[in-house]
PAFI-875889 format. One record per residue (C-alpha): y, x, z; chain; residue in three letters. Coordinates in pm, whole numbers, plus 50000, padded with zeros to 5 digits. Layout:
{yy=Y	xx=X	zz=Z	chaine=A	residu=ala}
...
END
This chain:
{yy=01948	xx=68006	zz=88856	chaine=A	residu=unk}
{yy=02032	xx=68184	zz=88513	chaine=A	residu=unk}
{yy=02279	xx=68099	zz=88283	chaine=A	residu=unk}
{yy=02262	xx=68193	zz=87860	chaine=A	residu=unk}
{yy=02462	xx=68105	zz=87593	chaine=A	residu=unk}
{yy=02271	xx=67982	zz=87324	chaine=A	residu=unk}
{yy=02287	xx=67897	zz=86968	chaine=A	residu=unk}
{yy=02367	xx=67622	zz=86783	chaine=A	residu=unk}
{yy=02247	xx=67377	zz=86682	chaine=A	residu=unk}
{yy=02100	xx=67216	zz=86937	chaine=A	residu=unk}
{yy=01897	xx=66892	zz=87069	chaine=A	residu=unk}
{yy=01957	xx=66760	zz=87390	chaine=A	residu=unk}
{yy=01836	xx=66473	zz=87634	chaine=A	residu=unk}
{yy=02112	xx=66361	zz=87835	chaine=A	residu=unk}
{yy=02119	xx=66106	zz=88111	chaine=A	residu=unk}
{yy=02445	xx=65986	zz=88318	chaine=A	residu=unk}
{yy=02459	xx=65774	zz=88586	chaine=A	residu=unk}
{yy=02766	xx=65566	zz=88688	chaine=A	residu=unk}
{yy=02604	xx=65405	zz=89032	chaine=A	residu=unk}
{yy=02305	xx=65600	zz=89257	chaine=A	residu=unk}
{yy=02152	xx=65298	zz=89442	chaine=A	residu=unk}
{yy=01995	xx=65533	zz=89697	chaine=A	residu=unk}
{yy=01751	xx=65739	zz=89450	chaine=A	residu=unk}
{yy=01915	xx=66063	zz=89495	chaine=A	residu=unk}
{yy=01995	xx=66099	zz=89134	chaine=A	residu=unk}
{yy=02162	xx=66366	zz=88961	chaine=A	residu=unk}
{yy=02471	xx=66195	zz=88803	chaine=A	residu=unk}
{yy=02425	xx=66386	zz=88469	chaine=A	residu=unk}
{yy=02181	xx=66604	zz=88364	chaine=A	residu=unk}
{yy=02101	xx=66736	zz=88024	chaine=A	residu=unk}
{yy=01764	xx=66968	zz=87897	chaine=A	residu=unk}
{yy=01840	xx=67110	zz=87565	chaine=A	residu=unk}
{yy=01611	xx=67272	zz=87269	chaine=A	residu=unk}
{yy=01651	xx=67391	zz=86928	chaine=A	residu=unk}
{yy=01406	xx=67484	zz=86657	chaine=A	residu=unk}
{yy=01530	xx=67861	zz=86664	chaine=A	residu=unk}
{yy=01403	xx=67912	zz=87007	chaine=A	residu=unk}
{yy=01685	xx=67820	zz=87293	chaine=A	residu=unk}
{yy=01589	xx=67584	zz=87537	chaine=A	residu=unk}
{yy=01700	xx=67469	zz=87849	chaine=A	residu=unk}
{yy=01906	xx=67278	zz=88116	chaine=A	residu=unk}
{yy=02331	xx=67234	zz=87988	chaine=A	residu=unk}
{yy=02559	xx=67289	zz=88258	chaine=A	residu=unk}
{yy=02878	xx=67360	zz=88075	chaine=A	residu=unk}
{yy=03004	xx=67459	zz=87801	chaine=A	residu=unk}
{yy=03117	xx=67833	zz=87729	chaine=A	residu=unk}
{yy=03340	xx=67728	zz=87449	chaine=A	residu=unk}
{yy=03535	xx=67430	zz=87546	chaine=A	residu=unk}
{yy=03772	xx=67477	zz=87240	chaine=A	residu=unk}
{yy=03571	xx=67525	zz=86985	chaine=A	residu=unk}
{yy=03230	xx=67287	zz=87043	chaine=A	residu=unk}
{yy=03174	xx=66971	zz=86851	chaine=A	residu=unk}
{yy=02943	xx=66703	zz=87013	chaine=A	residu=unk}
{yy=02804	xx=66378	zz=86874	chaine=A	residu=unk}
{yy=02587	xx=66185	zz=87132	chaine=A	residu=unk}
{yy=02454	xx=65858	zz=87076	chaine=A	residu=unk}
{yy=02368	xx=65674	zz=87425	chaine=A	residu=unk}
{yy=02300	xx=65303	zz=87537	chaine=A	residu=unk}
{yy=02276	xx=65132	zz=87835	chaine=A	residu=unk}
{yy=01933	xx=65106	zz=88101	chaine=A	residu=unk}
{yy=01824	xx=64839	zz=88241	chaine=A	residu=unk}
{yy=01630	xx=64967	zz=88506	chaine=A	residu=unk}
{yy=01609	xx=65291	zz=88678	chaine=A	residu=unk}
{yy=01257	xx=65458	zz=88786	chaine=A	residu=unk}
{yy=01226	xx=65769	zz=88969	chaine=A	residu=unk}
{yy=00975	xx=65999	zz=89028	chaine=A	residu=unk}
{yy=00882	xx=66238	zz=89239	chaine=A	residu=unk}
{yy=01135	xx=66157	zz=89480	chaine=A	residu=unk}
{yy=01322	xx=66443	zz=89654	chaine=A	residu=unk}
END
């Protein structure tokens, strides 16, 4: 595992989970790209004081997973 810092702005896909009915689901997980370049999987932030985030996120219905670990 390698970790960069990378620019902003970015784009990310972000998916939390408040309940794992037996799926083995990550509880959060978040891929990232930008049109400079970065890409790749958030894990935390390098500049807590500092970032600005706006997210817009709904509710599922269902959960389907693949690939099953």
């Amino acid at each position: 595992l390698q970790f960069f810092t990378m620019k902003a702005p970015l784009v990310c896909a972000s998916v939390f989970h408040s309940y794992d009915p037996g799926h083995k689901l990550r509880m959060e997980h978040t891929h990232c790209y930008s049109c400079h370049g970065d890409a790749g999987h958030y894990h935390y932030d390098t500049t807590p004081d500092s970032v600005a985030y706006e997210g817009w996120f709904t509710a599922a219905e269902k959960i389907y997973r693949i690939d099953e670990i």
